[in-house]
N, C-alpha and C positions, 0 to 999 in steps of 0.2 A: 931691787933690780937696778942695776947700770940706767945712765943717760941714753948709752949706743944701742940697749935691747929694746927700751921703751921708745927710744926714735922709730928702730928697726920696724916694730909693732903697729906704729901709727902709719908710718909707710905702707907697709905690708896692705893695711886695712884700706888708706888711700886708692891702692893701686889696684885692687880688685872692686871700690865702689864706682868703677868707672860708665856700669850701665846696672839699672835696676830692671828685674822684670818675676813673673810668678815665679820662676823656677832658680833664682839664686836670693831672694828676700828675707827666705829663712836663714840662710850661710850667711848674709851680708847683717842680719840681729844678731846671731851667736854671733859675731868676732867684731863686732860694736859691744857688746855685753862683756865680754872674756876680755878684749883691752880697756875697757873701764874697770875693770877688777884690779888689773897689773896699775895702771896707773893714778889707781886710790890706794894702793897703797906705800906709793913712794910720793907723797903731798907735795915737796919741797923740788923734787928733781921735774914730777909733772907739773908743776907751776910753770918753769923756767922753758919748760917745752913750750906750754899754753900758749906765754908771750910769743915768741918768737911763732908758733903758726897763727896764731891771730894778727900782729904782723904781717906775713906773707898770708895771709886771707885779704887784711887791706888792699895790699900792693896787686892784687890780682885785680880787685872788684875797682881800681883805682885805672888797670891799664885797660880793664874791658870797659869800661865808662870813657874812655879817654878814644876809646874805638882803633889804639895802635896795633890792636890785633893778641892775645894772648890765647894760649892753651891750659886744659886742665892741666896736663902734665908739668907744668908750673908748681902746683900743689905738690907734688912729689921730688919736686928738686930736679928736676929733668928742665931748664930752661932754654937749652940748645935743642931746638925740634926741627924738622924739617918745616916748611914752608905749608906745606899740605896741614900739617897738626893746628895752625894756628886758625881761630874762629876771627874773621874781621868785625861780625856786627855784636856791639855788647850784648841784644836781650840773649843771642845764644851761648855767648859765652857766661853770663848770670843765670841763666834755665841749665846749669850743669849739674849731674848726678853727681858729681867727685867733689864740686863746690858746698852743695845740701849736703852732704855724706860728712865734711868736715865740720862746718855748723851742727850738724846731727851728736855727732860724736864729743865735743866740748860741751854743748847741754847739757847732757846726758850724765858728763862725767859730774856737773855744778851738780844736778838735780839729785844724782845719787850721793853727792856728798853737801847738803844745804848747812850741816854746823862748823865746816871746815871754812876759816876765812880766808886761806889762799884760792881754794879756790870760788869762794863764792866774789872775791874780787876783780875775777875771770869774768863775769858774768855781766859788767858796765860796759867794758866795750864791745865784748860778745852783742850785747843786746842795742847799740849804738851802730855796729856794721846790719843787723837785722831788720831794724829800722828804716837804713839805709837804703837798704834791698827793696824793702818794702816799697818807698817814695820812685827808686829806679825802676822799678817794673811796670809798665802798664798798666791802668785798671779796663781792662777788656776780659773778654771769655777766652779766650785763647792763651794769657797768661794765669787765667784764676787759678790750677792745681798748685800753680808756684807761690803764688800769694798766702794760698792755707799753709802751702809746706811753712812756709816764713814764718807766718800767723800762728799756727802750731807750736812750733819751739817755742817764739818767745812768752805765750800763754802759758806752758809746761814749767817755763824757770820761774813766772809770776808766779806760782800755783804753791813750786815749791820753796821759794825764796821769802816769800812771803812780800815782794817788793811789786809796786804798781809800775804797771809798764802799758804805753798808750797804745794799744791795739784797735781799741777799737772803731776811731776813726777809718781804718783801712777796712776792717770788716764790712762796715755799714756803707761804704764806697762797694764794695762788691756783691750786696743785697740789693741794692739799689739799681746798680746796672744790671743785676742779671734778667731779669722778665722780658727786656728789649734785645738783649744779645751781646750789645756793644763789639761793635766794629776793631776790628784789627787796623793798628795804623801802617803807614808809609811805611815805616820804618822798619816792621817787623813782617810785612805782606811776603818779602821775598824768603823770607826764612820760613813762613808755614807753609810753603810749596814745599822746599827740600827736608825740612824737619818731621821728623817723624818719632811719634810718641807710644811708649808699652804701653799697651791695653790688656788686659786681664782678657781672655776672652772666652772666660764662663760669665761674664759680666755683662757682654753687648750682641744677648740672643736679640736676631731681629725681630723689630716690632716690641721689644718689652720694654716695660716703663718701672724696672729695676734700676734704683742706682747705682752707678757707677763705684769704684775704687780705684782712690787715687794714688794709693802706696804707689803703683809705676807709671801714676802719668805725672809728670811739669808742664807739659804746653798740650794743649787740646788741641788736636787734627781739624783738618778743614770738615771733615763729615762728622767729625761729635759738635760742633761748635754748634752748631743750630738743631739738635735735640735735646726732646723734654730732660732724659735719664740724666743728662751731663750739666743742664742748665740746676736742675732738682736738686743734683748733690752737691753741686755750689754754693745754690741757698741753706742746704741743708744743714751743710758742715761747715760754714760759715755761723749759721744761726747756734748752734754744739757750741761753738769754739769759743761766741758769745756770754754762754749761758755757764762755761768754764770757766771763763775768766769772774764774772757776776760772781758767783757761788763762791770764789775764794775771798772774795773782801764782804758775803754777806754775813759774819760773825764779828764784825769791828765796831765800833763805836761811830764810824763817820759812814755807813751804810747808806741810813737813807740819803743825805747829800751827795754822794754817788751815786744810789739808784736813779735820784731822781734825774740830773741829765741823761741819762743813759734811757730812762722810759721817756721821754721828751724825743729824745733823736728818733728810738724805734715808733716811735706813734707817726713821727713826720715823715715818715719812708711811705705810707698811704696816702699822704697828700700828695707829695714829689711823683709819685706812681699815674693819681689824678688828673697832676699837672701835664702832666706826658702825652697821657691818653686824652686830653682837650678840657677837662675839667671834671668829668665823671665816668667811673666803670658803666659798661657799654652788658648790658645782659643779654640773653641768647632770644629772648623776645622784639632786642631791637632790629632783627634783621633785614625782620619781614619787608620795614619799609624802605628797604634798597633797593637800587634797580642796576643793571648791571652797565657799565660804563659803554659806551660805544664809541668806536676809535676818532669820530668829530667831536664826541660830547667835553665840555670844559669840564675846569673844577669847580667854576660858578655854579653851575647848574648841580650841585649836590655831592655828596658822599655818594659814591657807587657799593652793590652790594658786597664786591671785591674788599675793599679798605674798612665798611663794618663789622664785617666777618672775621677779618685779621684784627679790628680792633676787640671784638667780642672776644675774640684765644686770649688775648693780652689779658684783657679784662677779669678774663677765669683763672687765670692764672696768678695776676696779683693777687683775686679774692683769695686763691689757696693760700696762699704767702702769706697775707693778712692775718688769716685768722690761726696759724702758727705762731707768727708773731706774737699778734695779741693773745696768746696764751702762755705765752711767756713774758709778760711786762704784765701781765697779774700778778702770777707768781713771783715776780720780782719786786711790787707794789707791796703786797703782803709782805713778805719777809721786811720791806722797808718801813710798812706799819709795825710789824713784830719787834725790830731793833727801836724803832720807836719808843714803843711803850717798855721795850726793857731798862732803856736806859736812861728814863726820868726817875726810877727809883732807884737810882745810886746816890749817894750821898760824895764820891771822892770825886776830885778836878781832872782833867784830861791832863795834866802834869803829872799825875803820880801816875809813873810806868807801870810800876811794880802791880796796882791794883787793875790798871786798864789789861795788862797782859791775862792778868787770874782773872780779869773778865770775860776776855774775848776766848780764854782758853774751855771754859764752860760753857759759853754759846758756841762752841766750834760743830758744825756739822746739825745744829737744831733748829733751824731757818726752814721756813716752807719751801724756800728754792732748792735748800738741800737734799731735798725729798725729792722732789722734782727731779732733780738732776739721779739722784738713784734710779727712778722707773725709767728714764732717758736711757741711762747707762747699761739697763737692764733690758730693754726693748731693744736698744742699738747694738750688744750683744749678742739679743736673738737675729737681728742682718733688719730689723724694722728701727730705720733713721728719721719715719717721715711723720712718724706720729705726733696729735695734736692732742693738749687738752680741751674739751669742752665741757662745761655745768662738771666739773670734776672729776668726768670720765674719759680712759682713753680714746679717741677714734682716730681710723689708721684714713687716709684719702681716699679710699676707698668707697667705706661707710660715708663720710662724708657727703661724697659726690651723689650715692645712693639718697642720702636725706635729702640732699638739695633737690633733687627729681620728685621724691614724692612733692615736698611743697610745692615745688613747681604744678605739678599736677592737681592738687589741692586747689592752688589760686585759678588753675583754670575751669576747674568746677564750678568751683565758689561765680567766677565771672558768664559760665555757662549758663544758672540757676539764676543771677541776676537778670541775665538776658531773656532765658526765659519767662519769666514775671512781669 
């Protein structure tokens, strides 16, 4: 196929990603899927495209940082727009569907061709402007669906590249802040007035504690930013995206030395949580002894029941978090014990490629995390993201919440029958 049909094509595709929402998602995969088709198989001609839109990918994410004002229609070679087209504040002109839609579509194309070197050498600066995006966006609730879009891709080319790409600094920056909300800044306050984000909305029955899907949001609205459903699937698909990225270097030889930072950081997101909350999670039994603030009383004179209570949510809320987590830096500890002990009974140097490669090609996909990540993938299938392991068995938060009440009730027995005696 010509340079002119395959430009025509990637236009074409441009120009209708300009809003995502339920009812064009499926049209806007078919014709991301059918132009990566056309443009694997002309390597040499899509290469020369690549540049030149990664190029004008720069130049855009360069004039919205720069705050002189730019529009999507940039992306499509439209640079004369009226006045009205142009977005003055960067985070909305970086929160663009036509922006992600281009990033989208050069992945895509790496990912489906990984033994191809042209274009897998698309894929350095691809993942250098991603990055980029990353450090440029806010870490608040209000940018997090854009952080994952970002966090997504470049986990997808790791995956398939086989190449290490530092994500998960930003991840655990947005595991971190989610339990408390994090505030919207200055800068972006007046855009979450005017801006307004696709909701799915079989998604946000009232009252449910379903989460969310982020395929058509970027920026979270003033009224999801402060519910459970929105904050949940932040942690949730944050902590997935984690457990992605883990699972493809746990078949290597230098695992556990990976693992182990990575189960370091997630341990310390319970401290950091602690620190927060004054030094320890606050259980639902500490409520009792609060009293309720009255409009002379200081902050001297105590914590009021107000501020315990809001710290007791917080509290339940990390515990959930927590013990997700920690169910996944087991299984990530094990497979780090597994590579472990695989690979003191080798006999060859970590210089001989040939034999590391026919190593790691054997342990592909045999890691206890690997497994892990199958029932994940298999429960997140069936629309359940929030499942936990415990003592080796699934439970959904649900169950959980249910066992934490029985013992709850148990301990008050138990202190009833002391009492009584």
């Amino acid at each position: 196929m010509s340079e002119k049909k395959l430009r025509k094509i990637y236009i074409d595709y441009l120009t209708e990603h300009r809003e995502v929402d339920a009812f064009n998602i499926g049209d806007l995969t078919l014709a991301q899927a059918t132009a990566v088709i056309h443009f694997s198989k002309s390597p040499s001609i899509a290469y020369k495209i690549g540049l030149s839109a990664l190029k004008q990918l720069a130049i855009y994410t360069k004039l919205a940082l720069s705050g002189k004002g730019v529009s999507s229609h940039f992306l499509i070679g439209k640079e004369k727009t009226t006045r009205a087209q142009y977005t003055t504040s960067p985070l909305r002109a970086l929160a663009s569907w036509r922006y992600f839609g281009a990033f989208r579509f050069w992945a895509q194309l790496i990912c489906e061709n990984p033994q191809n070197d042209l274009f897998t050498s698309l894929a350095f600066p691809l993942c250098e402007m991603l990055i980029g995006l990353l450090r440029s966006l806010p870490t608040n609730a209000e940018f997090a669906p854009a952080k994952l879009h970002t966090a997504a891709i470049l986990v997808s080319i790791s995956r398939m590249t086989g190449n290490i790409v530092p994500v998960l600094p930003y991840l655990l920056d947005l595991i971190v802040m989610i339990p408390f909300g994090g505030s919207s800044s200055s800068s972006s306050s007046k855009d979450s007035k005017k801006g307004k984000s696709i909701i799915n909305p079989t998604t946000l029955a009232s009252g449910s504690s379903n989460l969310l899907d982020f395929s058509y949001i970027l920026r979270g609205s003033t009224s999801l930013l402060s519910s459970s459903a929105y904050k949940n699937t932040v942690f949730y698909d944050s902590l997935h995206l984690i457990l992605l990225l883990m699972e493809s270097e746990a078949h290597t030889l230098a695992f556990p030395e990976v693992c182990y930072g990575a189960c370091r950081q997630l341990r310390g997101i319970e401290k950091e949580w602690k620190r927060q909350l004054g030094g320890k999670f606050i259980t639902p039994s500490s409520i009792k002894g609060g009293k309720k603030a009255s409009k002379g009383q200081s902050k001297k004179d105590g914590p009021s029941a107000n501020n315990v209570s809001r710290a007791a949510r917080l509290s339940a809320i990390c515990l959930k978090y927590v013990k997700a987590i920690k169910s996944m830096v087991v299984e990530m500890e094990k497979s780090g014990e597994w590579m472990g002990s695989e690979r003191s009974t080798v006999s060859f140097s970590p210089v001989d490629s040939e034999k590391v490669a026919e190593f790691e090609n054997e342990h592909f996909g045999k890691s206890p995390l690997s497994k892990y990540l199958e029932i994940q993938t298999e429960l997140r299938s069936k629309g359940v993201r929030d499942a936990v392991f415990v003592d080796g068995s699934i439970h959904t938060p649900q169950q959980l919440q249910e066992e934490e009440k029985k013992r709850e009730e148990e301990r008050k027995e138990e202190e009833a029958k002391k009492k009584a005696e």
